[in-house]
C-alpha positions in Angstrom: 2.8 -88.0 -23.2 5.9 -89.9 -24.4 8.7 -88.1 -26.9 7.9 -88.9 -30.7 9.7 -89.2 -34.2 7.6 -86.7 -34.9 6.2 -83.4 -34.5 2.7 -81.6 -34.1 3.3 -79.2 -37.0 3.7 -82.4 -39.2 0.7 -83.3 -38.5 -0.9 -80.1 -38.7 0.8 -79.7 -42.2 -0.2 -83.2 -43.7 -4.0 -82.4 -42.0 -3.9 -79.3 -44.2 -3.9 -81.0 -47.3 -7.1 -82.7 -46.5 -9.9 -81.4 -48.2 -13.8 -81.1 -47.5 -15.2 -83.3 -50.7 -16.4 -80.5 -52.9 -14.2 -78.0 -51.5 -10.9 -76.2 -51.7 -10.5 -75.4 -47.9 -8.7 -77.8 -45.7 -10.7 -79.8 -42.7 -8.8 -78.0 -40.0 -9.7 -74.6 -42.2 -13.3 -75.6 -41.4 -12.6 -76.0 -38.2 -13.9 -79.8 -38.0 -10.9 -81.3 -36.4 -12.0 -81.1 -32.5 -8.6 -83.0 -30.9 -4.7 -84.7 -32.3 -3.7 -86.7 -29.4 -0.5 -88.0 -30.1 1.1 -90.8 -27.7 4.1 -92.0 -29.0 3.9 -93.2 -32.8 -0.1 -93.5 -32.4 -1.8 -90.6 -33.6 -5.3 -90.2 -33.3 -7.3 -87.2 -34.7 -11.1 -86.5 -33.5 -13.3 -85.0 -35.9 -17.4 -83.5 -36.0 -19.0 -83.3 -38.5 -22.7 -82.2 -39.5 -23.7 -84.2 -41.9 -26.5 -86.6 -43.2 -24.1 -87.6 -46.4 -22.8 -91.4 -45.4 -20.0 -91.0 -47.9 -17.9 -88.0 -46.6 -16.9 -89.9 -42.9 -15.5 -92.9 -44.8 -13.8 -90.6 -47.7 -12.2 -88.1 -44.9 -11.0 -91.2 -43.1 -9.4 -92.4 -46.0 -7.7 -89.4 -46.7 -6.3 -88.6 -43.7 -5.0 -91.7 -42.9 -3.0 -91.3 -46.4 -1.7 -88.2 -45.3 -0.7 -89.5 -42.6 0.8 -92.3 -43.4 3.3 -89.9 -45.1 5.4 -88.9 -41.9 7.7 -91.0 -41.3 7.4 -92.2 -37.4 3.8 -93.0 -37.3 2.7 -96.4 -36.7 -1.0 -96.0 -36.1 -3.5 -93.8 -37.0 -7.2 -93.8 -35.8 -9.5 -91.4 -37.0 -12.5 -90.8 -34.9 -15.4 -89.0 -36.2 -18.3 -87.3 -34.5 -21.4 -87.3 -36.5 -23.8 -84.5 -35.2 -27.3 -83.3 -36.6 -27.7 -80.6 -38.0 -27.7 -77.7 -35.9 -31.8 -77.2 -34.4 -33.4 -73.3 -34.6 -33.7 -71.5 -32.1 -37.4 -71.6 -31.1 -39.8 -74.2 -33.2 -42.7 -73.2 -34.8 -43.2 -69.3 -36.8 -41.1 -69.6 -39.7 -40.8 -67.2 -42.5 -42.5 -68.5 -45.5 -40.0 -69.4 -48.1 -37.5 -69.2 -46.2 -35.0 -71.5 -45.2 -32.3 -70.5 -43.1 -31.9 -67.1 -40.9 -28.3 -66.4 -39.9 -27.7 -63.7 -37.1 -25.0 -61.2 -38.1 -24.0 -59.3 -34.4 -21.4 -57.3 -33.0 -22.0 -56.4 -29.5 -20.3 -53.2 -30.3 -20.4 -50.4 -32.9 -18.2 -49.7 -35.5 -16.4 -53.2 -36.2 -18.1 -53.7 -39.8 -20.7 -55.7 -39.1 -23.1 -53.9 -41.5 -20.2 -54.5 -44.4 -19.4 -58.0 -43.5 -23.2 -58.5 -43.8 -24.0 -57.2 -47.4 -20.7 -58.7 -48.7 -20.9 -61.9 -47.4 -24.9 -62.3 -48.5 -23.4 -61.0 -52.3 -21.0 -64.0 -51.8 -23.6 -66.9 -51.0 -25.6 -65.1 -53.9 -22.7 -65.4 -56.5 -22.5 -69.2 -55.0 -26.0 -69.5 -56.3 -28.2 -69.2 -53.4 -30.9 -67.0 -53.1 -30.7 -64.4 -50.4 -31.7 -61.5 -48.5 -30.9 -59.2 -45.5 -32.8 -57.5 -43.2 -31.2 -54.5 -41.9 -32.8 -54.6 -38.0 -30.6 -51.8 -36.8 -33.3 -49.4 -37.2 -31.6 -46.4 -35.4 -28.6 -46.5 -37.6 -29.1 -48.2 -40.9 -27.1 -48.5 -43.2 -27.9 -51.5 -45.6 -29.7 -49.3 -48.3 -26.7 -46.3 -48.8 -24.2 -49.9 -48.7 -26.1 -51.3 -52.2 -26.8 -48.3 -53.2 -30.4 -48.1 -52.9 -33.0 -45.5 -52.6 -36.2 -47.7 -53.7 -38.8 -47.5 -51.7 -40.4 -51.0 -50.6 -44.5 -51.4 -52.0 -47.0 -53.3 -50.4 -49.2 -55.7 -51.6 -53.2 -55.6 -51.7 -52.6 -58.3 -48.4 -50.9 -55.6 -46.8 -47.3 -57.5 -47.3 -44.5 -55.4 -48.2 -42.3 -56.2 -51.6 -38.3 -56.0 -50.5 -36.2 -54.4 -52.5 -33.6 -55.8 -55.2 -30.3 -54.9 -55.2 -27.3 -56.8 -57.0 -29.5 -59.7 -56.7 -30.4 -60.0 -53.5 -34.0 -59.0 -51.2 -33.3 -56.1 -49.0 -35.3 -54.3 -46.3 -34.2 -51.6 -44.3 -35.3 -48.9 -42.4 -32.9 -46.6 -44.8 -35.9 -47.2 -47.4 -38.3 -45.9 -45.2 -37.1 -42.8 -44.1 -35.5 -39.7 -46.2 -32.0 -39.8 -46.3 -31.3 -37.3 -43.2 -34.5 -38.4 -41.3 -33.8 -40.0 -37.9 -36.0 -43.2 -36.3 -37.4 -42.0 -33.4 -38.6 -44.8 -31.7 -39.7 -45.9 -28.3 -39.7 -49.6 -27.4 -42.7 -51.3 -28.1 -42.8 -49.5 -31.5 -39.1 -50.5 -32.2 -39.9 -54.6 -31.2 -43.8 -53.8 -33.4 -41.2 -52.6 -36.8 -39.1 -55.8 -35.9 -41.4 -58.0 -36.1 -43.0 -56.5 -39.6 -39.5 -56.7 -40.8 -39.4 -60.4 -40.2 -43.1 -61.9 -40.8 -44.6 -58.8 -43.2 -42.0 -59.1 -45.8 -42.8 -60.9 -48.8 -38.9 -62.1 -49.0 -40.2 -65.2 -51.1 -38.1 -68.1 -51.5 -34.8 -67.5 -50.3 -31.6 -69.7 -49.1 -30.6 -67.3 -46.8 -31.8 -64.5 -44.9 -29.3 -62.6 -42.9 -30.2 -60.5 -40.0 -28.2 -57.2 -39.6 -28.5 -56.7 -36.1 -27.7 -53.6 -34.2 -25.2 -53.2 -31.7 -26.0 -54.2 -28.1 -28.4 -57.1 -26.1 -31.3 -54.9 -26.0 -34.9 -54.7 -27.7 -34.5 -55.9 -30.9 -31.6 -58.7 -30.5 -34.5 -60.3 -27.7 -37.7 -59.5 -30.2 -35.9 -61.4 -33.1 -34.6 -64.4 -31.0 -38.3 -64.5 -29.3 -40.2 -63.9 -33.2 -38.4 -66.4 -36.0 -36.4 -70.0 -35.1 -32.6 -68.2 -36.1 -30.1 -71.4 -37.8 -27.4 -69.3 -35.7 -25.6 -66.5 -34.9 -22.1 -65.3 -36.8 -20.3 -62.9 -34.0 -18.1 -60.0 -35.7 -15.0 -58.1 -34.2 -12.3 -56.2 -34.4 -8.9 -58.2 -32.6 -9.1 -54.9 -30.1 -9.9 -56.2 -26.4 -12.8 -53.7 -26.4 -15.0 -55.1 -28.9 -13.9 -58.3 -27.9 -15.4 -57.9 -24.8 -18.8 -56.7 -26.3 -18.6 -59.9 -28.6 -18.7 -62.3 -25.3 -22.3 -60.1 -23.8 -23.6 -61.1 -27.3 -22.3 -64.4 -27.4 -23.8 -64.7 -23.6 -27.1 -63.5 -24.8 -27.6 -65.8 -27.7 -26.2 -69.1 -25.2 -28.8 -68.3 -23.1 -31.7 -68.0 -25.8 -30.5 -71.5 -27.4 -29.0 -69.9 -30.4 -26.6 -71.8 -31.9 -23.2 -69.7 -32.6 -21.9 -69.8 -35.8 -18.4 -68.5 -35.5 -16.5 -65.9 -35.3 -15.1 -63.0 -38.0 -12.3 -61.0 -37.2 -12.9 -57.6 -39.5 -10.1 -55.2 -39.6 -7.5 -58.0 -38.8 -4.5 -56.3 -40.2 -3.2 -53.6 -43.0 -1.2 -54.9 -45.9 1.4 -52.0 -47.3 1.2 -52.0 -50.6 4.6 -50.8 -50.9 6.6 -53.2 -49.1 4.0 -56.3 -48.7 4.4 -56.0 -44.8 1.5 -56.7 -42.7 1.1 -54.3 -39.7 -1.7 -55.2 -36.9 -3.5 -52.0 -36.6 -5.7 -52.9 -34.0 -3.9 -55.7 -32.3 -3.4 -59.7 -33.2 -5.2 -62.8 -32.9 -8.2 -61.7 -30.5 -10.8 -63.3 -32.8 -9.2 -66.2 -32.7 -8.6 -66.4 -28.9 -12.0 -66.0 -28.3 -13.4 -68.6 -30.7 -11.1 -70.8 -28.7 -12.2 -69.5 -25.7 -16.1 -70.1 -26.9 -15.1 -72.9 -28.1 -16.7 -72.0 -31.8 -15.1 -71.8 -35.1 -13.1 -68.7 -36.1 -14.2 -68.1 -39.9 -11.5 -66.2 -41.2 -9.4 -63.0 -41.3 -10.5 -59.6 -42.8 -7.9 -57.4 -43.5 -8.4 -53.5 -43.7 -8.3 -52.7 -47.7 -8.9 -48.6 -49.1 -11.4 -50.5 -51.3 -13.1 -51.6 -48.8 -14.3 -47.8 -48.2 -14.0 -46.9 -51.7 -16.7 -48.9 -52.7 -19.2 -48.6 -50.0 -19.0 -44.9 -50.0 -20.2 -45.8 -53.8 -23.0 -47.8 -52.4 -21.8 -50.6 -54.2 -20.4 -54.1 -52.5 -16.5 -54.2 -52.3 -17.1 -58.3 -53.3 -18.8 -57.0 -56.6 -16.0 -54.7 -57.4 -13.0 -56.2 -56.0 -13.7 -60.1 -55.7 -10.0 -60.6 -56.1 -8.8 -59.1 -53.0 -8.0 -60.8 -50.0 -11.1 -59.7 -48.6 -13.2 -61.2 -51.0 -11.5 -65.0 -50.7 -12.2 -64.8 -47.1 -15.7 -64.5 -47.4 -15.9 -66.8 -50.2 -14.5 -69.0 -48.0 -16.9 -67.8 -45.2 -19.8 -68.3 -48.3 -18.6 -71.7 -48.4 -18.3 -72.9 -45.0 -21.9 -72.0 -44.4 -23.0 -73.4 -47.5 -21.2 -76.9 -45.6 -23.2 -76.2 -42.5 -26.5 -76.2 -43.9 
């Protein structure tokens, strides 16, 4: 590649002022700029989109050729863009009723948040104004009821459907509103894929947006039942930036490659810790490894979660830290998160 007037970070920075019409976030935010190949004072930016809007190619094109046009050193700019369909289920046929998009959300490992991310980004896509629910499928250990706050037990219908629960309006169904607080699932494996299943096609969840899938940890039972029971619009992988839950992320991203489900992206939880006393960010459990693997999958990475006491404050209260606390950095990254999958749909 020849020297330029010009560097990459220009480009970067002028690409970061562009947009998605109707949003805030930037295109490279999004994570819909595949490729900048720079040779000399041509510049040429790849994009994909999924999209079935005709207007938003020719307006991104516009824009960024404007940007563009701003550094000084560039003398010509394609813009080539990718248009894809939008992203196919996972098996055809045996949808929920009323439902219209189911969204993984899986770990591969214990412990990373998943369960939080889950509840809190479903409150986000309801404050958006979707309608949505979640099904708490980690039946050994849930913990979807005590994180609204719930202790309503689910009713059935005369047709033998069960009624979810409301909680800061969204459907819930969990396990954890089955069983007394202290009582353990003991379950062998055909009766843990039988309660799967009932979770998924016995629920009367009604007309939702958006069901997410709180997935237990781990490729076993349950992860195959789910992928083999409902078409799933994709999978959203969550991790700490520690090399050990990393490398559970890359079984689960494995697993749902090979069952032809679609991956979402990554979310890095626990990214970092932000003093409150000094403002200085300290990388508790390492730097950047959500990220490296999104590159290394080749999949978007959605966004930063930082560690924040109110985090634990206010699911120990059994109340959503977005509900309480939708100012904090946490919140604005799964706004943003709300958002972006509001764009893929």
């Amino acid at each position: 590649m020849s020297s330029s007037p010009f560097s990459r970070e220009q480009i970067e920075q002028a690409l970061e002022q562009v947009a998605y019409p109707g949003f805030r976030r930037s295109i490279l935010s999004f994570g819909l700029v595949k490729e900048v190949i720079v040779e000399g004072a041509k510049v040429t930016v790849q994009l994909q989109l999924s999209t079935t809007e005709s207007s938003i190619p020719k307006r991104l094109r516009e824009e960024i050729e404007t940007s563009l046009q701003a550094i000084p050193g560039i003398e010509e700019i394609t813009v080539l863009i990718d248009i894809q369909a939008p992203l196919a289920s996972s098996v055809s046929g045996n949808q929920i009723p009323g439902v219209n998009k189911v969204i993984a959300i899986a770990s591969g490992k214990g412990g990373v948040g998943k369960s939080t991310i889950a509840v809190n980004l479903a409150i986000a896509l309801a404050r958006s104004g979707a309608s949505v629910g979640v099904c708490d499928c980690d039946l050994y250990g849930p913990s979807v009821a005590f994180l609204c706050g719930s202790r309503e037990r689910p009713h059935a219908r005369d047709d033998g459907q069960i009624i979810p629960v409301k909680a800061h309006g969204i459907s819930l169904m969990s396990m954890g509103l089955l069983l007394q607080e202290e009582a353990p699932a003991v379950l062998r494996g055909p009766m843990v894929s039988r309660y799967t299943q009932q979770f998924l096609k016995q629920v009367a969840w009604g007309t939702l947006d958006y069901l997410l899938l709180d997935l237990p940890p781990g490729t076993g039972d349950i992860q195959l039942t789910i992928v083999q029971t409902v078409p799933l619009f994709g999978a959203i992988l969550v991790t700490t930036p520690q090399e050990v839950a990393l490398l559970d992320v890359r079984k689960a991203a494995s697993m749902f490659q090979k069952t032809n489900v679609p991956l979402l992206g990554i979310i890095e939880n626990m990214s970092y810790f932000l003093s409150p006393s000094d403002g200085v960010r300290h990388a508790i459990f390492g730097s950047d490894g959500g990220r490296r693997e999104a590159d290394h999958l080749a999949i978007p990475f959605l966004g930063e979660v930082p560690l924040e006491i109110e985090i634990r404050t206010s699911s120990d209260q059994g109340v959503p830290f977005f509900l309480q606390h939708e100012g904090s950095e946490a919140s604005r990254v799964l706004k943003n998160i709300a958002q972006w999958i509001s764009l893929k749909s």
